[in-house]
C-alpha positions as CSV (number, residue, x, y, z in Angstrom):
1,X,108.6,153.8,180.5
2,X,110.2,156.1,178.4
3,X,109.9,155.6,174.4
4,X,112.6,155.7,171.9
5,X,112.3,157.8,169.3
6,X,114.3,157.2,166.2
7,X,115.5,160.6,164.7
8,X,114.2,160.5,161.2
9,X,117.3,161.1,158.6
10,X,116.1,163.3,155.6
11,X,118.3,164.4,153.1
12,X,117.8,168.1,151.6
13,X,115.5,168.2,149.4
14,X,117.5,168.8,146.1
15,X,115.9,169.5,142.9
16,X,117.4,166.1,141.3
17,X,117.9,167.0,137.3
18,X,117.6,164.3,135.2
19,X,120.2,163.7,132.4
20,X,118.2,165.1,129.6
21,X,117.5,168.3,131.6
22,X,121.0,169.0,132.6
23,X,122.1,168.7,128.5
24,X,119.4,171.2,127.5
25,X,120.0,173.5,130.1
26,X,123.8,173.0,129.2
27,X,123.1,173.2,125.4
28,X,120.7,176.1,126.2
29,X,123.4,178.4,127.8
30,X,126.0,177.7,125.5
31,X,123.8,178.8,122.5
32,X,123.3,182.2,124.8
33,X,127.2,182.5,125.0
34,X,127.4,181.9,121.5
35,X,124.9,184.4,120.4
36,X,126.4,186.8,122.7
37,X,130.0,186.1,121.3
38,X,128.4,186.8,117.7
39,X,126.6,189.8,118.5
40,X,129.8,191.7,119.9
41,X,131.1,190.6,116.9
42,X,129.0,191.8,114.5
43,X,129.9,196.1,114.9
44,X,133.7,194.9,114.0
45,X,133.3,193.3,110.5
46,X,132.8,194.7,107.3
47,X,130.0,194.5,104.9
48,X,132.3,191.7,103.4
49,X,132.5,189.7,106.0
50,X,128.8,190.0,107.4
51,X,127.9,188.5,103.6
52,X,130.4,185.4,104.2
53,X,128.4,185.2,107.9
54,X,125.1,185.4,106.3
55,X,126.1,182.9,103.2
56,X,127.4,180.3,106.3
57,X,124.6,180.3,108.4
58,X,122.3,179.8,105.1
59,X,124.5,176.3,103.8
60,X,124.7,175.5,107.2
61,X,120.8,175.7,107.4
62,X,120.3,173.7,104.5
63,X,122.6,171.5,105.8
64,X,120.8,170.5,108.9
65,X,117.6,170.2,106.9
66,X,118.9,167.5,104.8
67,X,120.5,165.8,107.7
68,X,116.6,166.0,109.3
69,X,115.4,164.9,105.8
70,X,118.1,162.2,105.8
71,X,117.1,160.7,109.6
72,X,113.6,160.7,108.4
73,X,114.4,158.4,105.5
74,X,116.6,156.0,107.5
75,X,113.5,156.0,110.4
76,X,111.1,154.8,107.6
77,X,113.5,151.9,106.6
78,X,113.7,151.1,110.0
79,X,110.1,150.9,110.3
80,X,109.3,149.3,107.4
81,X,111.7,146.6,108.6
82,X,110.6,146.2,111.6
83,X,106.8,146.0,110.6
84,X,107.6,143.3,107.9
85,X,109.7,141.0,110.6
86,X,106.8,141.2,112.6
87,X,104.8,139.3,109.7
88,X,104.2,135.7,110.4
89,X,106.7,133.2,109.4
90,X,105.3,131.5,106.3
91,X,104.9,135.4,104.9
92,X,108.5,135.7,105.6
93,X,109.5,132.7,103.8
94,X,107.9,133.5,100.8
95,X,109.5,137.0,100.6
96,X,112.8,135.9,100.9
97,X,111.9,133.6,98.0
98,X,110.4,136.0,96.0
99,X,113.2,138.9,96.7
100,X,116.3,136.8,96.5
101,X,117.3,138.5,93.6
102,X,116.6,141.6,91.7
103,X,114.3,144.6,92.2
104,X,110.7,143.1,93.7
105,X,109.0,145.9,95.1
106,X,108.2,150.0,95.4
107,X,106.7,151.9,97.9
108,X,106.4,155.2,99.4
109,X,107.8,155.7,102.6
110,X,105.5,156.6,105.7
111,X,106.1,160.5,105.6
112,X,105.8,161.0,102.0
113,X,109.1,162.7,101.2
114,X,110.7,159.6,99.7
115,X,110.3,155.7,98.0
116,X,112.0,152.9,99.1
117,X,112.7,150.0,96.5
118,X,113.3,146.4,97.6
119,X,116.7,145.0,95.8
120,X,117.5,141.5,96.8
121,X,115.9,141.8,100.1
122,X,117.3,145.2,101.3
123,X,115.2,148.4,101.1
124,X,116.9,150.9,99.6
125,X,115.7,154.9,100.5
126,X,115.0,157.5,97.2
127,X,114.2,160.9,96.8
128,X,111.4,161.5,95.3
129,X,113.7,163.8,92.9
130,X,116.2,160.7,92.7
131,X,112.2,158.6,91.6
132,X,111.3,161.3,89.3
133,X,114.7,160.9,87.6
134,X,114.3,157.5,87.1
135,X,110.7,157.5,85.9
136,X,111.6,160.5,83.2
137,X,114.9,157.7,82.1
138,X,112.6,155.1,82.0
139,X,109.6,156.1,80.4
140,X,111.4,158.0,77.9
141,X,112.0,157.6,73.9
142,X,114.5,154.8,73.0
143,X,115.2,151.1,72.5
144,X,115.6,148.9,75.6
145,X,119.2,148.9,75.3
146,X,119.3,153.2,75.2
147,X,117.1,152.6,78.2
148,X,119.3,150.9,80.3
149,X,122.1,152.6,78.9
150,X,120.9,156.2,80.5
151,X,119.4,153.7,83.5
152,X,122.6,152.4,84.1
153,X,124.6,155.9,83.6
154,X,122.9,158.0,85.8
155,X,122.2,155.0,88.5
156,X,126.0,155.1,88.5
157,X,126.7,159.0,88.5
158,X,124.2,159.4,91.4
159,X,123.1,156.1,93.2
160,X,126.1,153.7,93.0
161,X,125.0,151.8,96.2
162,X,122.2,150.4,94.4
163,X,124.5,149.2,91.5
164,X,126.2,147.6,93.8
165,X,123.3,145.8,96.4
166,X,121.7,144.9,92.6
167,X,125.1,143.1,91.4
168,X,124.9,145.1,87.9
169,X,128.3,145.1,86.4
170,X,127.1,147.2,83.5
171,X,124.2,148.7,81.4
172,X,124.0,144.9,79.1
173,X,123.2,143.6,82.6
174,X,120.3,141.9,82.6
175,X,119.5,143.1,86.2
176,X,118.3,146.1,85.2
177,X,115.6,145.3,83.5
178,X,113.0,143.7,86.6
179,X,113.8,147.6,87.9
180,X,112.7,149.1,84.8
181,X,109.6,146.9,84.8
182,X,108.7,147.8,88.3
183,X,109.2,151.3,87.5
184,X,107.1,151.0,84.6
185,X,104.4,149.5,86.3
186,X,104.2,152.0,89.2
187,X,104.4,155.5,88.0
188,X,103.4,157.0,84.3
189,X,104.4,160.9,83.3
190,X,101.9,163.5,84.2
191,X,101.2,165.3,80.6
């Protein structure tokens, strides 16, 4: 009795590239054509044009830091959001209450590089230069009014999205003023 023998079907063996591979090798080689392209470049421009080169590639540098510094910011928000949905429900509740209006809490994001300040239930991402500006306003000589005047003027020259999240129509609002208390309760001036 003879036996049947099924002929095995193998494919070749391909070296399968997955997606992300395939764009770094693809992002790889055009950065080496690039680079090439520049480099036979360079012997044909003038000491004028190597300076416009080099002034480029330094704004584009700090470009792509503060887009890395920006990400970083937006990841913390994100995180922060996600950590207080995941509080239970009565917490929740009571938030909500608490931040339905006005400026109700501070805090530094988890990387350091920034604050976050909770206005009517949204967090809203700061510098720590945009922070230290604020602080200097706020803890600074002059009446409440002068206070929320300067507030008010440089919230609007620089950070008009919070103006607008806070519902502050002008520097007499009284909306300002839970924002300058939690400011004042947070940070003093190093002397």
């Amino acid at each position: 009795m003879a036996k049947e023998t099924k002929a095995k079907t193998t494919k070749p063996k391909e070296a399968v590239k997955k997606p992300a591979v395939k764009a770094a090798i693809k992002k790889s080689s055009e950065l080496e054509a690039l680079a090439k392209e520049l480099k036979t470049l360079i012997p044909k421009l003038d000491e004028e044009g190597l300076a416009f080169l080099v002034k480029q590639a330094h704004v584009h540098l700090y470009n792509m830091q503060v887009d890395a510094l920006n990400q970083t910011i937006v990841k913390d928000a994100r995180r922060m959001d996600a950590q207080r949905k995941s509080t239970s429900a009565t917490k929740t509740k009571t938030t909500v209450k608490a931040g339905n209006s006005g400026f109700s809490d501070i805090r530094i994001s988890e990387t350091g590089s920034g604050y976050h300040i909770l206005c009517n239930n949204q967090w809203i991402s700061f510098t720590t230069g945009e922070i230290t500006a604020m602080v200097k306003i706020v803890l600074g000589e002059g009446s409440d009014l002068e206070v929320r005047g300067r507030l008010y003027n440089w919230l609007s020259r620089e950070r008009g999205d919070l103006l607008v999240t806070a519902s502050i129509a002008d520097k007499f609002d009284d909306g300002l003023k839970p924002l300058i208390s939690l400011i004042k309760k947070n940070f003093k001036l190093k002397k």
